[in-house]
C-alpha positions in Angstrom: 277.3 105.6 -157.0 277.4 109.1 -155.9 275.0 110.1 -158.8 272.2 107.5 -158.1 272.9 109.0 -154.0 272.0 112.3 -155.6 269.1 110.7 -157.3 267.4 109.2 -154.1 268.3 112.4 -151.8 266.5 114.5 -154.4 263.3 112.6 -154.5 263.0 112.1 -150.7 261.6 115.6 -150.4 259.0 114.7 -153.5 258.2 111.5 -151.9 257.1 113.4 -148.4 255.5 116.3 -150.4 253.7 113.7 -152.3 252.5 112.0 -149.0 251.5 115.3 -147.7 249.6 116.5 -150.7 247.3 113.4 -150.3 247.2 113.3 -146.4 245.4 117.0 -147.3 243.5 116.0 -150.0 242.3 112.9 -147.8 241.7 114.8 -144.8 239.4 117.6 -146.9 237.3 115.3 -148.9 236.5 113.8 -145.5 236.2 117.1 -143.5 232.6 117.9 -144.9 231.1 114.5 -143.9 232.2 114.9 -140.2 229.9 117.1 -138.9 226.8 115.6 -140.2 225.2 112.4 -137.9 224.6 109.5 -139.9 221.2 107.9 -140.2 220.7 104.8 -138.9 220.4 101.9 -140.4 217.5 99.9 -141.0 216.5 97.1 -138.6 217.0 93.6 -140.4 214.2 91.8 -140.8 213.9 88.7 -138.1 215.5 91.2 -135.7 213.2 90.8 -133.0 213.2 87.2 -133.3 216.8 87.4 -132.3 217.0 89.3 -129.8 214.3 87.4 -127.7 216.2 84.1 -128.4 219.6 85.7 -127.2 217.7 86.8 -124.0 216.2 83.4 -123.5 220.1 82.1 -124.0 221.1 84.8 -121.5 218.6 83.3 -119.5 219.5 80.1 -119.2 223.0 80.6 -118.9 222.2 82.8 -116.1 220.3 79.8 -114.2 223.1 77.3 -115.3 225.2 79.7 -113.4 222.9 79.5 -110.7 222.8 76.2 -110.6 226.5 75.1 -110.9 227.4 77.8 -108.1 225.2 76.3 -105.7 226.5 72.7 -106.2 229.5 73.8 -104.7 
């Protein structure tokens, strides 16, 4: 028992210099993309389309609003 105790206390420290090796290695193969802006992406086609039928939805659930706070 005592041996396989050994075993595990000796690899702990590997385990968390493992884990901090790759939180490093994450964190600088991400570090060079974090000062640049992104582009933005390209409007979808039929985009326009949309958004004038979710106004016109707006719209009208504005009025129903209207309308059902007025009934009361």
């Amino acid at each position: 028992m005592q041996g396989q105790r050994l075993g595990l206390e000796l690899m702990r420290p590997k385990a968390a210099a493992a884990a901090v090796a790759l939180l490093i290695a994450l964190t600088a193969g991400c570090a060079h993309d974090a000062g640049t802006p992104r582009k933005a992406a390209a409007t979808p086609s039929g985009y326009a389309e949309m958004r004038q039928k979710l106004s016109a939805a707006e719209s009208a659930l504005a009025r129903a609003d209207k309308d059902a706070a007025q009934d009361h």
